[in-house]
N, CA, C and O atoms as a CHARMM CRD file, in Angstrom:
* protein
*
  312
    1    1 UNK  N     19.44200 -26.51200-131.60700 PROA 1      0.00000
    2    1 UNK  CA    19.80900 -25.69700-130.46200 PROA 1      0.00000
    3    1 UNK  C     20.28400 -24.31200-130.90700 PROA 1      0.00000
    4    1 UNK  O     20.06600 -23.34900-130.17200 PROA 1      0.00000
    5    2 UNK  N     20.89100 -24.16900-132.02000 PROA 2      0.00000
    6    2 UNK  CA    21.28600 -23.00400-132.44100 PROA 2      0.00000
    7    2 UNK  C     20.41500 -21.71000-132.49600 PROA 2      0.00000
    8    2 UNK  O     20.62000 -20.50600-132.34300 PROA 2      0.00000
    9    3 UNK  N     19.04900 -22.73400-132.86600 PROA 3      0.00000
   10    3 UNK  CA    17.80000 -21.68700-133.34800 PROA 3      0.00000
   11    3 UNK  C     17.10600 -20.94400-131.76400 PROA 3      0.00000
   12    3 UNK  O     16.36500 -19.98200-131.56400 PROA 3      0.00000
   13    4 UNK  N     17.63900 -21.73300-131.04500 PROA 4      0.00000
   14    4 UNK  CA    17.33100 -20.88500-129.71800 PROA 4      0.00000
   15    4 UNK  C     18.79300 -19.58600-129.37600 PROA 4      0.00000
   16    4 UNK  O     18.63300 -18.67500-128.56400 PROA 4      0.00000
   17    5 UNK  N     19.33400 -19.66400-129.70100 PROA 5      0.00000
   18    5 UNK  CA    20.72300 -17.83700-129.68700 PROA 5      0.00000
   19    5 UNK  C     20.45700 -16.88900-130.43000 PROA 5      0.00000
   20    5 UNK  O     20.18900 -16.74800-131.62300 PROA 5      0.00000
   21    6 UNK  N     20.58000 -16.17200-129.44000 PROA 6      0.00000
   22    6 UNK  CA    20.33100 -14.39800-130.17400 PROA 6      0.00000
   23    6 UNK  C     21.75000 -13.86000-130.79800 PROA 6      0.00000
   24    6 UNK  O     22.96500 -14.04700-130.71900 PROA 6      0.00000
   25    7 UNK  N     20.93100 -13.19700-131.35800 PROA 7      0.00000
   26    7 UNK  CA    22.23800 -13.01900-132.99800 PROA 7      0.00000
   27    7 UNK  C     23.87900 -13.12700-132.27500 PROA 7      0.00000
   28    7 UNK  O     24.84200 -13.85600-132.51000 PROA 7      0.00000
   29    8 UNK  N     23.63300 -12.03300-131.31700 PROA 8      0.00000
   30    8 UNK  CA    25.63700 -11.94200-130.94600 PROA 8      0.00000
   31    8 UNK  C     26.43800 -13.07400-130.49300 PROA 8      0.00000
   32    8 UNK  O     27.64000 -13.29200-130.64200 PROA 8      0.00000
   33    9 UNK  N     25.13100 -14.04800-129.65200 PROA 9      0.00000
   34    9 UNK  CA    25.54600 -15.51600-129.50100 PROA 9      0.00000
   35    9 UNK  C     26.05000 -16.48500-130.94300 PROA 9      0.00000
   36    9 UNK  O     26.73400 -17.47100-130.66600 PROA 9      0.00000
   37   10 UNK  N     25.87200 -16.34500-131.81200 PROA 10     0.00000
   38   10 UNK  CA    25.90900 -17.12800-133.30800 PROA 10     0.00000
   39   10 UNK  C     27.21700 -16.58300-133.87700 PROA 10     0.00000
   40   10 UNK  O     27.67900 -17.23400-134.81400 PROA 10     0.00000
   41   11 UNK  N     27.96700 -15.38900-133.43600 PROA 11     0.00000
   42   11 UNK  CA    29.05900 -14.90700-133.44200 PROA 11     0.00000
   43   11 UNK  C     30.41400 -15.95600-133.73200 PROA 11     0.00000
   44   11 UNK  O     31.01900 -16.12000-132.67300 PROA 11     0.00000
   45   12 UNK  N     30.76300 -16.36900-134.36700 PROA 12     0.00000
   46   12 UNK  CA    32.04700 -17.01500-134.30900 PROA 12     0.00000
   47   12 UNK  C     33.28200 -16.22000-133.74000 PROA 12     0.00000
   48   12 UNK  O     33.24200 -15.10500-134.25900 PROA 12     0.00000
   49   13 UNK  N     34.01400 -16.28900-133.16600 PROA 13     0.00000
   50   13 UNK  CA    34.62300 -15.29900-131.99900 PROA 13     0.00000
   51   13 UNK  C     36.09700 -15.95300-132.26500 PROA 13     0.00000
   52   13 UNK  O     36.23300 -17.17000-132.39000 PROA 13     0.00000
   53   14 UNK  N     37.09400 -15.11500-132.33400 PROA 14     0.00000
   54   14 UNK  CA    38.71800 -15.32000-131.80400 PROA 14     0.00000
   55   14 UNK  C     39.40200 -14.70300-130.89900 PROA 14     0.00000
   56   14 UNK  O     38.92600 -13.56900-130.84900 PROA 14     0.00000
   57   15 UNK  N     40.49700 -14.82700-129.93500 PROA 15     0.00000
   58   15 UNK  CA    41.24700 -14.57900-129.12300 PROA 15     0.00000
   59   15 UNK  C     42.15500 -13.78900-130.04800 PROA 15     0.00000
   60   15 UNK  O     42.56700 -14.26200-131.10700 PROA 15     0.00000
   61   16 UNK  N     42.42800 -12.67300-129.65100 PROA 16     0.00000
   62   16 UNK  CA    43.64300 -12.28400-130.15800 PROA 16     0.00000
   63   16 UNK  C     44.57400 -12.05300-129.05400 PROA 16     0.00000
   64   16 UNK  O     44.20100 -11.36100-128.10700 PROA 16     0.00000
   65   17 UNK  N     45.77100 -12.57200-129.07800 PROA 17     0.00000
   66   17 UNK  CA    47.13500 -12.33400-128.52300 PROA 17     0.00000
   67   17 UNK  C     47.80400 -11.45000-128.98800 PROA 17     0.00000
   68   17 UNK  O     47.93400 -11.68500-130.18900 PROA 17     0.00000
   69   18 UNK  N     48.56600 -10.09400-128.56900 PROA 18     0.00000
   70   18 UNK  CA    48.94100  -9.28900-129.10300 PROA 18     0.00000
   71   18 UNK  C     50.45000  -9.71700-128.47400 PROA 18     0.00000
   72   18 UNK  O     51.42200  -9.40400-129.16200 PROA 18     0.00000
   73   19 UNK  N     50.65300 -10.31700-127.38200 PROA 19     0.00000
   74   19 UNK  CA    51.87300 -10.58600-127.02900 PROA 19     0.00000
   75   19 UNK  C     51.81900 -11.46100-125.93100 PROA 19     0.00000
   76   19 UNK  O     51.16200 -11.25900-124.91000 PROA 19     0.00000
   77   20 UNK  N     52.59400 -12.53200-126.18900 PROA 20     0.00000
   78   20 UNK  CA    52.68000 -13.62000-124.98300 PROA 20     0.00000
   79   20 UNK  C     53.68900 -13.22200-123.92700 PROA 20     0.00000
   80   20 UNK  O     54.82700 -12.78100-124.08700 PROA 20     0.00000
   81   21 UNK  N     53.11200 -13.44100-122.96200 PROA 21     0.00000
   82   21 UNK  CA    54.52000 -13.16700-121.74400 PROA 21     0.00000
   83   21 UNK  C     53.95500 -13.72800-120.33000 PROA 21     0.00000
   84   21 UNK  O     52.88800 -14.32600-120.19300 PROA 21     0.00000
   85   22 UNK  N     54.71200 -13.47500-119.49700 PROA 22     0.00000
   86   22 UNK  CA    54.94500 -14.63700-118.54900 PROA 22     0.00000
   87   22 UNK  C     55.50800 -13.07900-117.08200 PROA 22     0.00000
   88   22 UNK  O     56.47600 -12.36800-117.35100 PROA 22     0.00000
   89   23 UNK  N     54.93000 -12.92100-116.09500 PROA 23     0.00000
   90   23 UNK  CA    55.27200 -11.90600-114.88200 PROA 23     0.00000
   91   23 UNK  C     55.77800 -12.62200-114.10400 PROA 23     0.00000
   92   23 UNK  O     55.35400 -13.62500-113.53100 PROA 23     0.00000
   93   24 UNK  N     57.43100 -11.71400-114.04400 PROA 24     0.00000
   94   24 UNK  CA    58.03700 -12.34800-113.03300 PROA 24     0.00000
   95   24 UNK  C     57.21800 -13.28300-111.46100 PROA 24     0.00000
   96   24 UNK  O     56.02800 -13.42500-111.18000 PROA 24     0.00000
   97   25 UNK  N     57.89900 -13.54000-111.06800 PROA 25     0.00000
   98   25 UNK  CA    57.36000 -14.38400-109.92700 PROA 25     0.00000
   99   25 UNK  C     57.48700 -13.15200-108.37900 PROA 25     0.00000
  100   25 UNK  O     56.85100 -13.05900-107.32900 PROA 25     0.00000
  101   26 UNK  N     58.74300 -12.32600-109.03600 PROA 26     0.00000
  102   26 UNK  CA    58.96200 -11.63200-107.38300 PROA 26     0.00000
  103   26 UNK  C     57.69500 -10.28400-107.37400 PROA 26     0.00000
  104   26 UNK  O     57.41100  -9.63700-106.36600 PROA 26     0.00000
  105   27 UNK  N     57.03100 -10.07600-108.82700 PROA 27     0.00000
  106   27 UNK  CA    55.64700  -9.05400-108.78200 PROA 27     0.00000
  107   27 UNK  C     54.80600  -9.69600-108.52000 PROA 27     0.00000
  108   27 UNK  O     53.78200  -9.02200-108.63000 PROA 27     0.00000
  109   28 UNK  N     54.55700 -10.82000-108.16800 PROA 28     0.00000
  110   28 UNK  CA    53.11900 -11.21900-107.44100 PROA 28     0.00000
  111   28 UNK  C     52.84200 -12.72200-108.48200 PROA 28     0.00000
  112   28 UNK  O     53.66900 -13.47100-109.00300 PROA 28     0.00000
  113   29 UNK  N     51.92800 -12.74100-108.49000 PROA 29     0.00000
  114   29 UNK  CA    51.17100 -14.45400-109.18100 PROA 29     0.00000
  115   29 UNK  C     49.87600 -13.91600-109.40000 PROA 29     0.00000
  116   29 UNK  O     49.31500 -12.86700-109.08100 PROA 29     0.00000
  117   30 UNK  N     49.53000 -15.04500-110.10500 PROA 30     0.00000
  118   30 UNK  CA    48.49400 -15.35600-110.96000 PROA 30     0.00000
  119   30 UNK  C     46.67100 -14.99700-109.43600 PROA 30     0.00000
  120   30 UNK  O     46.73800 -15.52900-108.32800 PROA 30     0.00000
  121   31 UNK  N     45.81800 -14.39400-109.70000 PROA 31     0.00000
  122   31 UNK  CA    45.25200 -14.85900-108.64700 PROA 31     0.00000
  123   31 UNK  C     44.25800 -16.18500-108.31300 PROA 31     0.00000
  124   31 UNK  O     43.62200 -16.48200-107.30200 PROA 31     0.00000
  125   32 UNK  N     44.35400 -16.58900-109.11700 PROA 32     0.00000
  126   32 UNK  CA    44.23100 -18.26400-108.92400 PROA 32     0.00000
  127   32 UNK  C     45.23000 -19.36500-107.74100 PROA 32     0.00000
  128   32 UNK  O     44.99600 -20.34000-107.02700 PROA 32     0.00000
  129   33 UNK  N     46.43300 -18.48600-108.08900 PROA 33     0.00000
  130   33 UNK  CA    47.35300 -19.69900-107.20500 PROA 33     0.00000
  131   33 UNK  C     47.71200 -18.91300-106.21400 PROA 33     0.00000
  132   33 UNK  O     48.79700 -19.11300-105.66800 PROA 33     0.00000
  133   34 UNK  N     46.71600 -17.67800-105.71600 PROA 34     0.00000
  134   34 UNK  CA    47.13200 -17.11500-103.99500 PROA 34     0.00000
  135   34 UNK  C     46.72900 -18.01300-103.18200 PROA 34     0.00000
  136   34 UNK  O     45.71800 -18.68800-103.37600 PROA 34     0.00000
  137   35 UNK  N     47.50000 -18.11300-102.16100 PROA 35     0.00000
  138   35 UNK  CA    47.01500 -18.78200-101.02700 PROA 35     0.00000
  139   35 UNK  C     45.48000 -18.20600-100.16400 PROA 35     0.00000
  140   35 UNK  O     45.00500 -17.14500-100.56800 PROA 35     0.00000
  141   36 UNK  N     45.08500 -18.61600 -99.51900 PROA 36     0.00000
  142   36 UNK  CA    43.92500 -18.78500 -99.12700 PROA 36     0.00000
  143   36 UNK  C     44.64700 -17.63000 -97.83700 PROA 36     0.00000
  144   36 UNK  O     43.79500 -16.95100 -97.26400 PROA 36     0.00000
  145   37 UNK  N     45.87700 -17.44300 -97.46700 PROA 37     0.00000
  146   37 UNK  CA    46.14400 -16.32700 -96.21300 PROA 37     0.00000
  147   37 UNK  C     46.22300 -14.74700 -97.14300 PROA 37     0.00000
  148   37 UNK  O     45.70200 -13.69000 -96.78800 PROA 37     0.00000
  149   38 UNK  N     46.80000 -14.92100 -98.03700 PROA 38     0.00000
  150   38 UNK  CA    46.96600 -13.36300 -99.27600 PROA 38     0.00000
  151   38 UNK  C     45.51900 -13.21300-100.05500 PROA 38     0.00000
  152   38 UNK  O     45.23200 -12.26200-100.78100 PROA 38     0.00000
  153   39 UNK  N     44.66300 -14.33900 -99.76200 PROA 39     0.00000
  154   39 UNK  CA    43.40000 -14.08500-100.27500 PROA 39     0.00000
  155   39 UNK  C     42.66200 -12.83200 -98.95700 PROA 39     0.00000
  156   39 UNK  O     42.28900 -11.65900 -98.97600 PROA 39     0.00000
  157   40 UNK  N     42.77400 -14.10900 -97.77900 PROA 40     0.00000
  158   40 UNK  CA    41.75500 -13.00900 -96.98300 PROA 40     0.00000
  159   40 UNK  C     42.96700 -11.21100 -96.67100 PROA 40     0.00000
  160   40 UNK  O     42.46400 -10.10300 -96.85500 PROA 40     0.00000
  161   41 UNK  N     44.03700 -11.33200 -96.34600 PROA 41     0.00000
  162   41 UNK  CA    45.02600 -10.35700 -96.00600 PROA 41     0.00000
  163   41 UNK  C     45.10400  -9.09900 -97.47600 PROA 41     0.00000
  164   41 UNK  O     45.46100  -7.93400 -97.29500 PROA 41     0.00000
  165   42 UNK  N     44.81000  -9.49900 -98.47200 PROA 42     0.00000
  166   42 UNK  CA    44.94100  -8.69300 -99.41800 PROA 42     0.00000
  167   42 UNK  C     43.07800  -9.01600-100.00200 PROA 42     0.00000
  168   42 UNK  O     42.92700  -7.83600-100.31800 PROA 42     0.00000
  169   43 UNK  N     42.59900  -9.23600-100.12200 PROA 43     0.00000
  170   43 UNK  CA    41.41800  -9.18700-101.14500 PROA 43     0.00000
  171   43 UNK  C     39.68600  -8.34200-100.69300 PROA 43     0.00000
  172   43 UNK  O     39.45600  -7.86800 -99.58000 PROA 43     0.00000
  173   44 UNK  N     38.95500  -8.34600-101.54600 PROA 44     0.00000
  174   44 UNK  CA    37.79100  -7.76800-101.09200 PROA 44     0.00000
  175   44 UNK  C     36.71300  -8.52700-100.84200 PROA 44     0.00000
  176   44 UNK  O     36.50100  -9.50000-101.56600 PROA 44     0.00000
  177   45 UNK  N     35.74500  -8.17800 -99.64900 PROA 45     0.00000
  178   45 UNK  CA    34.97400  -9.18300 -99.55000 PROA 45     0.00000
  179   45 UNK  C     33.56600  -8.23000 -99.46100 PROA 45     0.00000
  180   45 UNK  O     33.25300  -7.49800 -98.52300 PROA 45     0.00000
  181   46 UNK  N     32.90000  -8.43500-100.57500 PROA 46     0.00000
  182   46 UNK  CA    32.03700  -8.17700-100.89000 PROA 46     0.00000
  183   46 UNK  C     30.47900  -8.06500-100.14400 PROA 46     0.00000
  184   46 UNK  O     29.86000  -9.09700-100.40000 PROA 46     0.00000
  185   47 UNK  N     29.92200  -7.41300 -99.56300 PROA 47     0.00000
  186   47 UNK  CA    28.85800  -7.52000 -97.95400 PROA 47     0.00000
  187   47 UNK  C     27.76800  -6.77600 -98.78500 PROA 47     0.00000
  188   47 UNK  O     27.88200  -5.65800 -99.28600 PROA 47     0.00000
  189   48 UNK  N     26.77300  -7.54200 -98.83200 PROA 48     0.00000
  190   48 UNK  CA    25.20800  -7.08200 -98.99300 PROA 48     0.00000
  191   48 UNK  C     24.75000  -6.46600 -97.24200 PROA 48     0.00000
  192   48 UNK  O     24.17900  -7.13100 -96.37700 PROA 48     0.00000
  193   49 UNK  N     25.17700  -5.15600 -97.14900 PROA 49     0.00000
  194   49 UNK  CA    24.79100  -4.74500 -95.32000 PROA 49     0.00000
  195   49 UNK  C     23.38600  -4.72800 -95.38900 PROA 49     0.00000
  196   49 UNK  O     22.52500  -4.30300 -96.16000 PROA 49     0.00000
  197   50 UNK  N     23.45200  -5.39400 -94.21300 PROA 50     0.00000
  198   50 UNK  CA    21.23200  -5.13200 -93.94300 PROA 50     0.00000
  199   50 UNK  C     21.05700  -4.00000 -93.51000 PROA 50     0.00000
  200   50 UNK  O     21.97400  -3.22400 -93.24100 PROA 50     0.00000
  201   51 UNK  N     19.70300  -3.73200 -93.37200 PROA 51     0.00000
  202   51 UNK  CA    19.47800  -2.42400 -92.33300 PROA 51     0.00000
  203   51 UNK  C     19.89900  -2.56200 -91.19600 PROA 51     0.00000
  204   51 UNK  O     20.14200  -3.69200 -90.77300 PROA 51     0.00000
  205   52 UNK  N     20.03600  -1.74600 -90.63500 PROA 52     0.00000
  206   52 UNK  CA    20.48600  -1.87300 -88.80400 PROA 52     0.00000
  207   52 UNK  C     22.29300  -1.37300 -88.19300 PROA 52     0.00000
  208   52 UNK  O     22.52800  -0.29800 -87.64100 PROA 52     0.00000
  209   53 UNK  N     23.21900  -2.32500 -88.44500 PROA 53     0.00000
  210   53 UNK  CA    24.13500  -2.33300 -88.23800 PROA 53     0.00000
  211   53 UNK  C     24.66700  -1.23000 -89.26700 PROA 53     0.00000
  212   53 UNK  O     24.27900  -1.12400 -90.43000 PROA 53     0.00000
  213   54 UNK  N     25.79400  -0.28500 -88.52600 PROA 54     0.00000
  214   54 UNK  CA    26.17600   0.75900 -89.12700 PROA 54     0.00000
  215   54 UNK  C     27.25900   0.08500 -90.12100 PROA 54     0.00000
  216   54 UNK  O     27.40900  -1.13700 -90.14000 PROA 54     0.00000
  217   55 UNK  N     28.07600   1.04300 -91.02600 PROA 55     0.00000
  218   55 UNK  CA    29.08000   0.57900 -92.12000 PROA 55     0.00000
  219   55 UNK  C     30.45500   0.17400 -91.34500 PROA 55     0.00000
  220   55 UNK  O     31.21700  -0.70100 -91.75600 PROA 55     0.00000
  221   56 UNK  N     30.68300   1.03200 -90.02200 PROA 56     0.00000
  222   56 UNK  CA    31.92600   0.67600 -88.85700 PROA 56     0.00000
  223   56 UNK  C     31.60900  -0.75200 -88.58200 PROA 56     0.00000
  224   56 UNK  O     32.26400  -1.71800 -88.97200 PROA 56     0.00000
  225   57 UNK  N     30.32700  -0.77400 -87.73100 PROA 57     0.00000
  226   57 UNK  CA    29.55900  -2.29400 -87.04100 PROA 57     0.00000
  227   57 UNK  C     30.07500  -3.51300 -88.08800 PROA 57     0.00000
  228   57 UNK  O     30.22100  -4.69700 -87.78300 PROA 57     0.00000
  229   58 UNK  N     30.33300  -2.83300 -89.53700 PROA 58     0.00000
  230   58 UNK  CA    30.24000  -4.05500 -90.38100 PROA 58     0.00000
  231   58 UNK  C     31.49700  -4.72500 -90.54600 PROA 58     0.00000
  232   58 UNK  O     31.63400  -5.94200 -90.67000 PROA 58     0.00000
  233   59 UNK  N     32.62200  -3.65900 -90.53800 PROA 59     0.00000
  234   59 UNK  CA    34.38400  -3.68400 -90.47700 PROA 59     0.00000
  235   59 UNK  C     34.48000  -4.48000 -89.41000 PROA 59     0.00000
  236   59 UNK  O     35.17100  -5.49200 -89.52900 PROA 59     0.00000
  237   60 UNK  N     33.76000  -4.18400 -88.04100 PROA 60     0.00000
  238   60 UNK  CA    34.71600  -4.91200 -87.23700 PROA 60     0.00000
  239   60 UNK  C     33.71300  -6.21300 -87.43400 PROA 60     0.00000
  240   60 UNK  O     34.39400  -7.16500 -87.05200 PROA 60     0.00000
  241   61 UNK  N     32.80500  -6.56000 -87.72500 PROA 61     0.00000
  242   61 UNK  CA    32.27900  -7.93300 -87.79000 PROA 61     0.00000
  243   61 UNK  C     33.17900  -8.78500 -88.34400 PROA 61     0.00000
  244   61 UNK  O     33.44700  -9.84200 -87.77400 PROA 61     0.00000
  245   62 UNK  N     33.93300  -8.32700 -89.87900 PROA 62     0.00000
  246   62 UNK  CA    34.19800  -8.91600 -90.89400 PROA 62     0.00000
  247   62 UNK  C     35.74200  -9.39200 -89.85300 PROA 62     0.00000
  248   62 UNK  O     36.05800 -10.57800 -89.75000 PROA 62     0.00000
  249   63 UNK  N     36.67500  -8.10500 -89.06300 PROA 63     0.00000
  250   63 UNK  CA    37.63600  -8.31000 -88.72500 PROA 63     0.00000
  251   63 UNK  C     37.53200  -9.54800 -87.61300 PROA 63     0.00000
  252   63 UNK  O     38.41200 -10.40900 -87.61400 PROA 63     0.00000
  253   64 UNK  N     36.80400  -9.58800 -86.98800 PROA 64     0.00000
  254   64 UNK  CA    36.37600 -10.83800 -85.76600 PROA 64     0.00000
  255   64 UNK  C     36.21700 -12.21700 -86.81700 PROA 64     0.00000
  256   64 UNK  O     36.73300 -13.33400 -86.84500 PROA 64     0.00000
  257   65 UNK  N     35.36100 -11.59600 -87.52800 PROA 65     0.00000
  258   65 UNK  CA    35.03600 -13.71700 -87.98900 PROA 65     0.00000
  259   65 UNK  C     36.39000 -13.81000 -89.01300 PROA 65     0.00000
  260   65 UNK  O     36.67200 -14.96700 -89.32800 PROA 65     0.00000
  261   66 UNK  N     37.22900 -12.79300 -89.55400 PROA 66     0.00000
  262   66 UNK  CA    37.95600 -13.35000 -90.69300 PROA 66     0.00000
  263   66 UNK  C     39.87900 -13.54100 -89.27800 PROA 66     0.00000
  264   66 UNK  O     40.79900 -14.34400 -89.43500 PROA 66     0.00000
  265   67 UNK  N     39.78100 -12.77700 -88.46700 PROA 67     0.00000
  266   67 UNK  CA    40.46500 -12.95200 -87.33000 PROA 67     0.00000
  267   67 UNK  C     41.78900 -12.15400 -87.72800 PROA 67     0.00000
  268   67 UNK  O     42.96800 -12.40300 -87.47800 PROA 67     0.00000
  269   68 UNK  N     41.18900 -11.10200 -88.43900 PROA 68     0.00000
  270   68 UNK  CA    42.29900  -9.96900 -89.38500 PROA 68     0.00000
  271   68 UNK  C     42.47100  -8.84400 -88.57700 PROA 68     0.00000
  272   68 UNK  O     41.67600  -8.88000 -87.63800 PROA 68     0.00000
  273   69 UNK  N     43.51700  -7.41100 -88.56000 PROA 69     0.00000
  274   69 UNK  CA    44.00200  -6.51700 -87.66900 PROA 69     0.00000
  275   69 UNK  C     43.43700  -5.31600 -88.48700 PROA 69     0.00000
  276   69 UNK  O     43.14000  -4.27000 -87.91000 PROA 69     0.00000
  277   70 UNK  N     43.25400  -5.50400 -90.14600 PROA 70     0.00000
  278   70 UNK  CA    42.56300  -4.32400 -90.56100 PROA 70     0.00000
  279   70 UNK  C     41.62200  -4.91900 -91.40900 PROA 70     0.00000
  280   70 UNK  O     41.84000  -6.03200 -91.88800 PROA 70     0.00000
  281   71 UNK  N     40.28600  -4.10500 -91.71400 PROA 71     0.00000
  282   71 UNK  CA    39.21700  -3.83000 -92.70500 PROA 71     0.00000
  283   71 UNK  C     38.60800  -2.90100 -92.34800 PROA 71     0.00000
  284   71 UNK  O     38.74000  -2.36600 -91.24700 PROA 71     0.00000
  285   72 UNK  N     37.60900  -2.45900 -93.49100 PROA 72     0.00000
  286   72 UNK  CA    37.35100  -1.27700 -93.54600 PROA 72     0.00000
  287   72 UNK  C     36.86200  -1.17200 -95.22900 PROA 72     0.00000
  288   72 UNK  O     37.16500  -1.95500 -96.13000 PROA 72     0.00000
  289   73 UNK  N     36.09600  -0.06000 -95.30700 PROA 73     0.00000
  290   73 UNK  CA    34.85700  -0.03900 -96.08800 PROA 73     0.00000
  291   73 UNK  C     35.43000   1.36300 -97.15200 PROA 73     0.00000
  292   73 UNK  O     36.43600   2.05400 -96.99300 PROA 73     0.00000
  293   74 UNK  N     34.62000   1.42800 -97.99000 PROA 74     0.00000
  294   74 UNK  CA    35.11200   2.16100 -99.54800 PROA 74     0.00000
  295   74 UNK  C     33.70900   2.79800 -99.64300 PROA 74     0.00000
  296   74 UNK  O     32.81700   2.42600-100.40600 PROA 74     0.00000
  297   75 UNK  N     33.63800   3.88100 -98.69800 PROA 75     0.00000
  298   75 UNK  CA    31.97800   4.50800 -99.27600 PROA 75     0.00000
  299   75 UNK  C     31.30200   4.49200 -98.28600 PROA 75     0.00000
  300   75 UNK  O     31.64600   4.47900 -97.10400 PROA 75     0.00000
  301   76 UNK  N     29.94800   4.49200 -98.91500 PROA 76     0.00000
  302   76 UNK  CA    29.00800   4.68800 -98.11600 PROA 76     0.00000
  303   76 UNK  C     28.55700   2.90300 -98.31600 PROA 76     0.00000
  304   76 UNK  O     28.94800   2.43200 -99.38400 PROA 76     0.00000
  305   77 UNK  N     27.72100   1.84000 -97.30500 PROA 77     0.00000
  306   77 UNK  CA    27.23000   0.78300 -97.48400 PROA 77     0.00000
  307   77 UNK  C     25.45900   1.10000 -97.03900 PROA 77     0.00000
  308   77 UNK  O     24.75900   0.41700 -96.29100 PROA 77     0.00000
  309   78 UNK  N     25.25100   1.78900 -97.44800 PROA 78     0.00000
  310   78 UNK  CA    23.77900   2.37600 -96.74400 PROA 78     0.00000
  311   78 UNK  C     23.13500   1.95400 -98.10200 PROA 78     0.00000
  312   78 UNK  O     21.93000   2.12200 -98.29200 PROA 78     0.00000
């Protein structure tokens, strides 16, 4: 199986830790253990827009099905 990896794959690889530490709890968490409400209220949701519907049309779609008070877009989605 080996003989099928390209060279950088055959790499023997280490982690380096330059310093272990641990973030308080009152700056936020890990994003693994957000809840599923600080997921949709804080996070990005990523939209392949089709043709047709404008980049506004798309904010308030997202705000109706996710049942949120703000979204809103970073650019152009054209």
């Amino acid at each position: 199986m080996a003989d099928n990896l390209l060279p950088f794959e055959k790499v023997t690889r280490k982690i380096l830790v330059k310093k272990e530490a641990k973030t308080d709890e009152k700056y936020g968490c890990r994003p693994e253990d957000r809840n599923t409400e600080d997921v949709i209220n804080y996070g990005i949701v990523n939209i392949d827009k089709p043709k047709g519907p404008t980049s506004h049309q798309i904010s308030d779609f997202v705000q109706k099905i996710l049942g949120i008070t703000k979204a809103g877009h970073s650019g152009t989605l054209e």
